[in-house]
Structures are given as structure tokens and as C-alpha cells.
LOFI-268539 format. One record per residue: residue in three letters; x, y, z of N, C-alpha, C in turn; residue number from 1. Coordinates in Angstrom, 2 decimals, always signed. Layout:
N
 res     n_X     n_Y     n_Z    ca_X    ca_Y    ca_Z     c_X     c_Y     c_Z   n
 ala       X       Y       Z       X       Y       Z       X       Y       Z NUM
...
# end
This chain:
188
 res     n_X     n_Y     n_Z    ca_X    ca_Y    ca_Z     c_X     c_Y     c_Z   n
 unk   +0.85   -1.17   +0.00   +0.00   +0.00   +0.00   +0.90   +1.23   +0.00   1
 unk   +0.54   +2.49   -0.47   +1.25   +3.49   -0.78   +1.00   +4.28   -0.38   2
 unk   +1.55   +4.54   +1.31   +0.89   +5.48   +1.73   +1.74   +5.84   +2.91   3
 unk   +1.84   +7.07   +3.02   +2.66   +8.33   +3.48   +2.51   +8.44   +5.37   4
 unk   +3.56   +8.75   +6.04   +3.03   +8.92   +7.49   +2.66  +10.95   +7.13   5
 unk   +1.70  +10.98   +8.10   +1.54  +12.23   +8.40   +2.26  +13.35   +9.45   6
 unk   +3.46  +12.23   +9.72   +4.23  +13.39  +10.62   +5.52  +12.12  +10.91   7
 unk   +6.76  +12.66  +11.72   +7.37  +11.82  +11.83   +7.32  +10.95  +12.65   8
 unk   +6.57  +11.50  +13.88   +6.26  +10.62  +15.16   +5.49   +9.73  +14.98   9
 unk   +4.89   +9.53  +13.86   +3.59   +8.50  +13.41   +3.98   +6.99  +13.83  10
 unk   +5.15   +6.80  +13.50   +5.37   +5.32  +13.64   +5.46   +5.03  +15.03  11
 unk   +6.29   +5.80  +15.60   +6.81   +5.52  +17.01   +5.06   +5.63  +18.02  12
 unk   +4.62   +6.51  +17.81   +3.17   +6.66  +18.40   +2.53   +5.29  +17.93  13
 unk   +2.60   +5.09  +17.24   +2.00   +3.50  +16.24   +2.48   +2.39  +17.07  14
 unk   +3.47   +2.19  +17.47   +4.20   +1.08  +18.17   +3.82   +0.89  +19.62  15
 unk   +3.65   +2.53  +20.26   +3.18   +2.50  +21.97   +1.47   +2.05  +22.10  16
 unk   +1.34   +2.37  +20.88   -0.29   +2.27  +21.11   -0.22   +0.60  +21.09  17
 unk   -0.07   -0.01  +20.02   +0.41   -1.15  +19.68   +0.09   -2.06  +21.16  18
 unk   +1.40   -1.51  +21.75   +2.18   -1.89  +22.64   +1.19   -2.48  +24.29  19
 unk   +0.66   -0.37  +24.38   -0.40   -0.74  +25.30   -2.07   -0.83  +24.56  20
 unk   -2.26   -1.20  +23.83   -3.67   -1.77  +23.15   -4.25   -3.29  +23.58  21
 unk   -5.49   -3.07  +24.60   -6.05   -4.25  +25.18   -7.44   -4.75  +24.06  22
 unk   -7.60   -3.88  +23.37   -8.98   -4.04  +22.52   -8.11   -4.80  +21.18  23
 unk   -8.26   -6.00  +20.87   -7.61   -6.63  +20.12   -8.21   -6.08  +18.84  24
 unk   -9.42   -5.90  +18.03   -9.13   -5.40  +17.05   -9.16   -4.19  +16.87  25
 unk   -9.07   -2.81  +17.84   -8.35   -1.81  +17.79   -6.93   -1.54  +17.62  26
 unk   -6.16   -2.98  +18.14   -4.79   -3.38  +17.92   -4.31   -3.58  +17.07  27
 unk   -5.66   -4.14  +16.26   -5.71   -4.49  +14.74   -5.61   -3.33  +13.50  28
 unk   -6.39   -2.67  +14.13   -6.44   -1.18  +13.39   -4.94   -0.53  +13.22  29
 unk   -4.21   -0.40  +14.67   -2.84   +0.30  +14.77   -1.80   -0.36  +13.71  30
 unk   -2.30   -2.16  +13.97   -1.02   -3.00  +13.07   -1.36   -2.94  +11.59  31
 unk   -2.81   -2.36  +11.45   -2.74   -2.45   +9.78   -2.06   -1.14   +9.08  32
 unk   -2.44   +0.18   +9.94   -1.51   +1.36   +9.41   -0.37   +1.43   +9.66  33
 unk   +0.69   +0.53  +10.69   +1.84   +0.52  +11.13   +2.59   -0.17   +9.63  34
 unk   +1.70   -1.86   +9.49   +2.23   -2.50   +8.41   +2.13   -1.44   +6.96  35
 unk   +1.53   -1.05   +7.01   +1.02   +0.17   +6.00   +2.34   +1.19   +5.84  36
 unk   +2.39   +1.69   +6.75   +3.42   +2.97   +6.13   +4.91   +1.92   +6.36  37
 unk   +5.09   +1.01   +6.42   +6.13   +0.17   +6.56   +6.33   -0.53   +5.37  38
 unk   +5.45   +0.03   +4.24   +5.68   -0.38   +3.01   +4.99   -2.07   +2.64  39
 unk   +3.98   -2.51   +3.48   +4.17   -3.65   +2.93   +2.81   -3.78   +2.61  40
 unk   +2.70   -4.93   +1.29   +1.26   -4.55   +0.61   +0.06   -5.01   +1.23  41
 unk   -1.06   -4.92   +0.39   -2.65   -5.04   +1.15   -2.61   -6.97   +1.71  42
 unk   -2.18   -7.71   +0.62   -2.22   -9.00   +0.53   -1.37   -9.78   +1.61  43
 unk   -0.32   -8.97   +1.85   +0.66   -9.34   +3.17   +0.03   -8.93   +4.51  44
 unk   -0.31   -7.94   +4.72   -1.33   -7.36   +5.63   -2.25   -8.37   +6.07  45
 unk   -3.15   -8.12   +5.10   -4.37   -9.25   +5.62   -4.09  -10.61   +6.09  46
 unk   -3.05  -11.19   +5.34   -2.55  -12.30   +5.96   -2.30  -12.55   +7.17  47
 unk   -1.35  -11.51   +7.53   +0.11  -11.41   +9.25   -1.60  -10.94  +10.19  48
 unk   -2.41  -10.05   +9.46   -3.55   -9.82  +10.62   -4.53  -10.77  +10.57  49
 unk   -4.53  -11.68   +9.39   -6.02  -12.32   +9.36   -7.41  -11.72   +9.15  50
 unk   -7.47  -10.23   +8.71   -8.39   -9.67   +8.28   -8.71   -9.88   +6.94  51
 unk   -9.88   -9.17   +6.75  -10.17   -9.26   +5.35   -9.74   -7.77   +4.71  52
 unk   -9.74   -7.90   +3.26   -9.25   -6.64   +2.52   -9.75   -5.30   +2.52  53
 unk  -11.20   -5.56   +3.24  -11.97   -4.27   +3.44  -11.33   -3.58   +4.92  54
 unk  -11.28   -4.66   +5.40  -10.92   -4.23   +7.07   -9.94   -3.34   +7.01  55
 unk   -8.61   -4.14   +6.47   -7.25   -3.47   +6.00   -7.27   -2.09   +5.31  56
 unk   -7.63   -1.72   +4.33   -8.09   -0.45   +3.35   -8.78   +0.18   +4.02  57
 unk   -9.98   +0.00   +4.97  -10.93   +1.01   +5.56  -10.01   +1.57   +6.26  58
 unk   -9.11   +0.83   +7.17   -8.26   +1.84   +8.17   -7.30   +2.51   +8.06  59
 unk   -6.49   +1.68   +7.05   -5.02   +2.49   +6.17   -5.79   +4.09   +5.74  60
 unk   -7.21   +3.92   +4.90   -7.68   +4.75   +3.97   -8.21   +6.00   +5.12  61
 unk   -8.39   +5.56   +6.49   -8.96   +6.89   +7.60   -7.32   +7.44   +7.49  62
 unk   -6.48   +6.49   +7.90   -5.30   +7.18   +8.49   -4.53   +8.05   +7.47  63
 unk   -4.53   +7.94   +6.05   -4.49   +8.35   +4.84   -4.97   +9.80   +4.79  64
 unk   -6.51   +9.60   +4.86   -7.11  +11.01   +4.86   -7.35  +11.82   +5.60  65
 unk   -7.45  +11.01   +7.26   -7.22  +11.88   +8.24   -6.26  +11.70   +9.58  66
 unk   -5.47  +11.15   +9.25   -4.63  +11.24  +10.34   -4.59  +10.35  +11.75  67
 unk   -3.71   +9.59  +12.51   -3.81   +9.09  +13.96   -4.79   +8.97  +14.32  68
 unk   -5.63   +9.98  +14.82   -6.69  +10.09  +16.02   -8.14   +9.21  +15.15  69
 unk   -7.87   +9.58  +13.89   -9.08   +9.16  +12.99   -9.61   +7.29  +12.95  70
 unk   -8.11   +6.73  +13.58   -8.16   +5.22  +13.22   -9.33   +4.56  +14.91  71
 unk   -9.92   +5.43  +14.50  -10.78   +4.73  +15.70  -12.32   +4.70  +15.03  72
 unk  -13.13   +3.94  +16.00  -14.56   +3.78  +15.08  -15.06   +5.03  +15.64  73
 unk  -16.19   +5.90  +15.17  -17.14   +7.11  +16.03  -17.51   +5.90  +16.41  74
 unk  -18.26   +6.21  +17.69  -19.17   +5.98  +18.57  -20.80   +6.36  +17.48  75
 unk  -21.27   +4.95  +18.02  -22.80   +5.10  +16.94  -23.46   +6.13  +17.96  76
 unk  -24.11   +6.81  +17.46  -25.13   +7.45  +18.20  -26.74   +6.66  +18.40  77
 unk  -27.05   +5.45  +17.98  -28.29   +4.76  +18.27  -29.51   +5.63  +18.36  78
 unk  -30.51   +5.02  +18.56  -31.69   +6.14  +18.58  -32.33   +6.92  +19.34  79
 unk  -32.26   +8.18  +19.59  -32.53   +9.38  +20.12  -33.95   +8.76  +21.14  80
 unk  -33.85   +8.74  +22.39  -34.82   +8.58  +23.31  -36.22   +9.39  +22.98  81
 unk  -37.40   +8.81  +22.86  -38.57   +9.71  +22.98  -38.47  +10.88  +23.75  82
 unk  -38.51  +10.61  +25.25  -38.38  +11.58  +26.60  -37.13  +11.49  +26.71  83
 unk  -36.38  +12.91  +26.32  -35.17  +13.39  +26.79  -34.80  +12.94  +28.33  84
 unk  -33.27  +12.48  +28.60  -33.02  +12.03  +30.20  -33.06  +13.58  +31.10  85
 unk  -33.04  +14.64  +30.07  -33.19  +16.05  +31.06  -34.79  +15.98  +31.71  86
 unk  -35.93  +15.52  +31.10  -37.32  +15.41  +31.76  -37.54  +14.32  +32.34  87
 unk  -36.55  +13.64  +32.39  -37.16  +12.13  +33.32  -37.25  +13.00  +34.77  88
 unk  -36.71  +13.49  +35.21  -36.97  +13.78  +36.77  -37.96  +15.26  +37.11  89
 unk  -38.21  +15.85  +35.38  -39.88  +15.99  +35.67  -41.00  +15.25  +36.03  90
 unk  -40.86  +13.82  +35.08  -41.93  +13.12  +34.93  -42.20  +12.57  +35.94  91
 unk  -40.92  +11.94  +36.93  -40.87  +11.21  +38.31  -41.23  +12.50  +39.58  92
 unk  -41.28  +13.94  +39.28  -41.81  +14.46  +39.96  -43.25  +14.49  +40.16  93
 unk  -44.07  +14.28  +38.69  -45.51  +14.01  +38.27  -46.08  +13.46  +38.75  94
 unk  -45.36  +12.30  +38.87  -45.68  +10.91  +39.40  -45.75  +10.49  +40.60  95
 unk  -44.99  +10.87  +41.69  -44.75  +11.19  +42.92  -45.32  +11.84  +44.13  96
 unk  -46.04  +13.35  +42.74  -46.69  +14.13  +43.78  -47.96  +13.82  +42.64  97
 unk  -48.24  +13.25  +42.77  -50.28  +12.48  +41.88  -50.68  +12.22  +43.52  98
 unk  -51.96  +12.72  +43.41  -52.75  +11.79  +44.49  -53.18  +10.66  +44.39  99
 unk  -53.09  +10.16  +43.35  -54.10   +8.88  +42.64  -52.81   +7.42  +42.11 100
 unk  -53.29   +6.48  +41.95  -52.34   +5.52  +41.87  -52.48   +5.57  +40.50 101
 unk  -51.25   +6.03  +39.85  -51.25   +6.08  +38.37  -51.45   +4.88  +37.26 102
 unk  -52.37   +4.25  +36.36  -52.07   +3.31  +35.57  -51.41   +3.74  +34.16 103
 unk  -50.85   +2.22  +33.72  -50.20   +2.84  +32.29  -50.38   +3.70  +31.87 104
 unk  -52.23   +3.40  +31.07  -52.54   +4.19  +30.32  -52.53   +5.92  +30.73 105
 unk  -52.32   +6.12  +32.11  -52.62   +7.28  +32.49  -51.09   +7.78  +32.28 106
 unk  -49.98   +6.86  +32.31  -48.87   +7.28  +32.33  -48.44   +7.95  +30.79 107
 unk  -49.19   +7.64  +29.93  -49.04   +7.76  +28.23  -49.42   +8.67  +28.13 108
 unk  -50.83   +9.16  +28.71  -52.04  +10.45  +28.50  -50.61  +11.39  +28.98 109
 unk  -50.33  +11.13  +30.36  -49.40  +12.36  +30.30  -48.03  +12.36  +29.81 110
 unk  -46.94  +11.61  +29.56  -46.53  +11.34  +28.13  -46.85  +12.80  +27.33 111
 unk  -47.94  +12.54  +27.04  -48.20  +12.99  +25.85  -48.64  +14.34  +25.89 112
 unk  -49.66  +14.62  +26.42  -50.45  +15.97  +27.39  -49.20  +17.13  +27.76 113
 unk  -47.97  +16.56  +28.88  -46.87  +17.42  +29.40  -45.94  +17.45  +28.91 114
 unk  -44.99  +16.23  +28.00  -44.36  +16.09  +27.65  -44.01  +16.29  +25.98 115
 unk  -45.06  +16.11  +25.41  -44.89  +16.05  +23.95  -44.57  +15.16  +23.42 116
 unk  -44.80  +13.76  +23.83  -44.04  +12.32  +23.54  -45.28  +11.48  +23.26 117
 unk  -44.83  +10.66  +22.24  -46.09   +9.56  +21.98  -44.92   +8.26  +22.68 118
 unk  -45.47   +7.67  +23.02  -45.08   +6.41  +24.02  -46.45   +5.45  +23.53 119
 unk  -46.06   +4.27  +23.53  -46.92   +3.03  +23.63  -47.55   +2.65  +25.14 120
 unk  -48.39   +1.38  +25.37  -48.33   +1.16  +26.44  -47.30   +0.17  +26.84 121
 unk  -46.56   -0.47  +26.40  -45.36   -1.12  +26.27  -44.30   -0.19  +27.03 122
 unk  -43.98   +0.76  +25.50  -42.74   +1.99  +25.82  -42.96   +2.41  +26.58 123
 unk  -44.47   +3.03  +27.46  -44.41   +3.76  +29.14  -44.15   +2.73  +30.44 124
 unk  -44.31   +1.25  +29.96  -44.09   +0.87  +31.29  -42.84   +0.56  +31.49 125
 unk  -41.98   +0.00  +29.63  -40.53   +0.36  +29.79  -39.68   +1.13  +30.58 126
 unk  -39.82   +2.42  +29.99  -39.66   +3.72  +30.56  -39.65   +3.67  +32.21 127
 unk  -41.20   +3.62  +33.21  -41.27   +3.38  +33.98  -40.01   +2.44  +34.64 128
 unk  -40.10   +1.31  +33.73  -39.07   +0.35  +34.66  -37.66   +0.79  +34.73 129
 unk  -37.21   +1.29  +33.87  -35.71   +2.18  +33.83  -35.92   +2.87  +34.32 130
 unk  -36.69   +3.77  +34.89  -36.89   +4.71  +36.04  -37.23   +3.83  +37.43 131
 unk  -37.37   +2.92  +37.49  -37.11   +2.45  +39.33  -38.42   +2.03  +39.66 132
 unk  -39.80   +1.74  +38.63  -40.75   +1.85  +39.11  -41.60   +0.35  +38.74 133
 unk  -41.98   -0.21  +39.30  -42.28   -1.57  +38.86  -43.68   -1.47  +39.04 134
 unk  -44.29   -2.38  +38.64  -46.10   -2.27  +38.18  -46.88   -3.04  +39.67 135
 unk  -47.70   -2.33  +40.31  -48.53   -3.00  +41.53  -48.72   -4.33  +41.09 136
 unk  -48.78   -5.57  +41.86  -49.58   -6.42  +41.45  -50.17   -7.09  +42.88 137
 unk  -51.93   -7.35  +42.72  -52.22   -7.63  +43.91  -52.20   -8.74  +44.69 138
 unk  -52.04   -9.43  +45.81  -51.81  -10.44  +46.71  -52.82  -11.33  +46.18 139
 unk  -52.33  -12.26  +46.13  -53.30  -13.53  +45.28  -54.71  -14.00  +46.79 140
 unk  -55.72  -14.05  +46.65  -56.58  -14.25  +47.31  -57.49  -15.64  +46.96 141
 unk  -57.66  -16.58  +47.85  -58.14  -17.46  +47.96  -59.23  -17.78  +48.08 142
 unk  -60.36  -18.10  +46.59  -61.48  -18.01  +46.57  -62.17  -18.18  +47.70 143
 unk  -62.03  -19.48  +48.12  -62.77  -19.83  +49.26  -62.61  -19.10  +50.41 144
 unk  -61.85  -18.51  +51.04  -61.62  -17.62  +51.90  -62.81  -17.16  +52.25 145
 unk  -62.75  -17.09  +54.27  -64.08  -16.19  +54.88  -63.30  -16.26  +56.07 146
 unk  -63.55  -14.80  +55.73  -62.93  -13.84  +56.76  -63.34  -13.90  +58.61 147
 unk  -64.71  -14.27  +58.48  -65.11  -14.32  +60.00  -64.61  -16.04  +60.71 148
 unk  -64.36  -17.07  +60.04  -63.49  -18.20  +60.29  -62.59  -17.98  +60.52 149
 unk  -61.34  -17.14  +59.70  -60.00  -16.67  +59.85  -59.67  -15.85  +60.71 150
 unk  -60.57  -14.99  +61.40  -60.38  -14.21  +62.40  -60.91  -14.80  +63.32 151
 unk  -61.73  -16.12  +63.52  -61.79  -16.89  +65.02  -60.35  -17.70  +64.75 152
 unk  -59.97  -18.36  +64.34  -59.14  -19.03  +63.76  -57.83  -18.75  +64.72 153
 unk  -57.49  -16.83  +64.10  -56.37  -16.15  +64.68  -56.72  -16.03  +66.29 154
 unk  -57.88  -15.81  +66.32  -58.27  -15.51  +67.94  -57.81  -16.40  +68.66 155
 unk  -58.44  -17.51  +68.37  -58.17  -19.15  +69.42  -56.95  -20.23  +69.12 156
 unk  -56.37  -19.40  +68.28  -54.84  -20.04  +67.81  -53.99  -20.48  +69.22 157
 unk  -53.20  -21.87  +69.28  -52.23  -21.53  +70.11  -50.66  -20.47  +70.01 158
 unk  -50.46  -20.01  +70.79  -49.33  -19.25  +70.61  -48.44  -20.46  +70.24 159
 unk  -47.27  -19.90  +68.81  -46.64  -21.09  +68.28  -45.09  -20.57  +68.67 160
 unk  -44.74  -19.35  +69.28  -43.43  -19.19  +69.53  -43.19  -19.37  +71.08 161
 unk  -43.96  -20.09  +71.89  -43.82  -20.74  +73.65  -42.50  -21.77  +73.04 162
 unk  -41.21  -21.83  +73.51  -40.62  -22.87  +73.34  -41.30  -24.08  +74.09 163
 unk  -41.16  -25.13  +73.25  -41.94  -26.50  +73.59  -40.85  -27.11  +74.61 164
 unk  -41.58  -28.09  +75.19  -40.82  -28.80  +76.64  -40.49  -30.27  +75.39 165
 unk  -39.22  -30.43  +76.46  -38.38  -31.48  +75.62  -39.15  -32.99  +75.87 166
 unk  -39.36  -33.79  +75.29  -40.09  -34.98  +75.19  -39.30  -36.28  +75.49 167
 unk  -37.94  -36.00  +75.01  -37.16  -36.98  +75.06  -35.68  -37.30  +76.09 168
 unk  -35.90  -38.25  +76.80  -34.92  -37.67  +77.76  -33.58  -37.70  +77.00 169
 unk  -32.59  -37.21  +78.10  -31.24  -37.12  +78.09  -30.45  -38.64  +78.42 170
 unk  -29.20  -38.62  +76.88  -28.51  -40.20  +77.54  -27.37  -39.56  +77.77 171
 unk  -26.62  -40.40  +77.94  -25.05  -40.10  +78.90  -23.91  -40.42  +77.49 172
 unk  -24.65  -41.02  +76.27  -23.79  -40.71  +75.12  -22.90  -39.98  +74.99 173
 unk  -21.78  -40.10  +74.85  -20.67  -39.17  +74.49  -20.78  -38.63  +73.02 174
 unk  -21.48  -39.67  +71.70  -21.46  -38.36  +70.54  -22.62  -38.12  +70.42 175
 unk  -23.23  -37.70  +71.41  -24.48  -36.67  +71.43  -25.50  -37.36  +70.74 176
 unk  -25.60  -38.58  +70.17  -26.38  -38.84  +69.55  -27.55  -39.75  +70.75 177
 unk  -29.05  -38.99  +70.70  -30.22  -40.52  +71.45  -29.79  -41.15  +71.29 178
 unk  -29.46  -42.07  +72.08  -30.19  -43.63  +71.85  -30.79  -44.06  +73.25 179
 unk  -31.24  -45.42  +72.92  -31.86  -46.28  +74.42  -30.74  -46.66  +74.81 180
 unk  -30.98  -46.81  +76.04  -30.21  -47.86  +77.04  -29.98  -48.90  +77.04 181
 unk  -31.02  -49.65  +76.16  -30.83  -50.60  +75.91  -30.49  -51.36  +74.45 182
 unk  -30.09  -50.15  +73.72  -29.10  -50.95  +72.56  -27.97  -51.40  +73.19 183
 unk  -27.09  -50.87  +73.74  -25.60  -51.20  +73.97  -25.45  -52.61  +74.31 184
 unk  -26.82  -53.09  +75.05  -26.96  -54.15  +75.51  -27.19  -55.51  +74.32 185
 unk  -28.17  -55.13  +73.19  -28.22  -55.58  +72.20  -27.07  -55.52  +71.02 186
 unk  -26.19  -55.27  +71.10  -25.35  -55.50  +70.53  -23.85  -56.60  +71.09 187
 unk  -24.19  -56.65  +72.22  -23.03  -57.21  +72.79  -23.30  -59.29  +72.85 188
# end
């Protein structure tokens, strides 16, 4: 490949990075422009790195047109949040000071109403959950259940934390383990 360093320190900077580079194919990146201005071609390259020919050329071709700092990937920017993270701690103020126990759908209405955001009912309870807030769900209740049984029930209960009196006597065993008195005898 035919291609020029952009300063003289290029190589030597090329080698430390090299050197301390833990991201192996960022390492990859440094050794393809290093092998690069070291004169040696695309086909030798890809080989000594095991890349493919695009890999090799995409990075020679940043460091080519723009220089060192360029041999790195941008950072993707992914997709722009509905509700900006600057109004999340409006919305959790909303929410907080409501008198009323908010449901989804009520969480979308305002969404939408204060915020300017269309949200699903999905995307608001998402949302919700990345904000710290998990969905009520009520105590499972037992059809049959009646309440005026269960409260004699509790009334005339025995108390169950009286420690109980020991039932079984004490032997003179040395490894602590019961037994009768009269195994030792049955065995002999």
C-alpha cells in the first residue's frame, strides 16, 4: 500500500499504542496502518492480521485522509430517546406528587399531554421500569376464603413461639447422639 506517514512521530506513536492496546481489534487497526506505512502490501497485511481486505483499506484509507486520532470507530449514536433524560426527573416528579395511583394508560395520557411524547403502552411501562418503578400487582386471594373463620381461627390459635418442653430424655452418650439404654446391651 502506498501510503505516506503524516508526521514523523507516526510510527513511534503506532508502536506504543500497539504496545499498550487491550482491545484486540483496535490493535488491529494500529497494526494495519503501522504495516502500512512500513511499506508492505494489502495482501501481506491481511494475511500477518487475518483480516479481510476491506478491514485493512478502511483503516489504512482513515489514516491516509485523516490522520492518527481518525483510526478509531465514532461511537454510533443509536436512537434518540422519545423523553429526553433532562425530563425524566420531571416526569418522576408528576408521578410522585399524583394523588391517585397512576395506571399505564394514564402514564401515556401524560406522556403525551406534558411532555410532547407519543409512548406506547409497552414503551411507558418500559420507561417506567428504567426509572425504578415496577407495576402494583395484587396479593393472590383465595377463593374460598371467609374472613369471620379466619379471624376466630387467629383468635383461638395456640401461641406457636412458647418454646416446647423437651419430650425426650437425656442419655449419657458421648457423641451426642439418642439412643436407648438398651441398645448397647443388644449389641453385645
Amino acid at each position: 500500500m502506498n501510503v505516506t506517514a503524516h508526521d514523523r512521530s507516526d510510527l513511534d506513536q503506532l508502536r506504543r499504542r500497539i504496545a499498550r492496546e487491550t482491545n484486540a481489534k483496535q490493535r488491529d487497526r494500529w497494526r494495519a496502518v503501522l504495516l502500512a506505512l512500513e511499506g508492505r502490501r494489502t495482501r501481506e497485511i491481511m494475511d500477518k492480521l487475518d483480516r479481510s481486505k476491506n478491514f485493512v483499506q478502511r483503516w489504512v484509507y482513515f489514516y491516509r485522509d485523516h490522520g492518527l486520532e481518525r483510526v478509531r470507530p465514532l461511537k454510533q449514536p443509536g436512537k434518540a430517546p422519545h423523553l429526553p433524560r433532562e425530563q425524566h426527573q420531571a416526569l418522576l416528579d408528576r408521578i410522585n406528587n399524583s394523588e391517585q395511583i397512576l395506571r399505564g394508560q394514564d402514564i401515556v395520557r401524560i406522556l403525551k399531554e406534558q411532555f410532547g411524547v407519543s409512548y406506547s403502552l409497552n414503551g411507558a411501562y418500559e420507561l417506567l421500569h428504567r426509572l425504578g418503578y415496577q407495576p402494583l400487582r395484587p396479593r393472590p386471594v383465595n377463593p374460598k376464603k371467609q374472613a369471620e373463620e379466619e379471624q376466630r381461627w387467629k383468635d383461638n390459635a395456640p401461641l406457636l413461639s412458647r418454646p416446647s418442653a423437651s419430650n425426650s430424655p437425656t442419655s449419657r452418650s458421648k457423641s451426642g447422639s439418642r439412643t436407648n439404654a438398651d441398645s448397647a446391651r443388644r449389641g453385645a
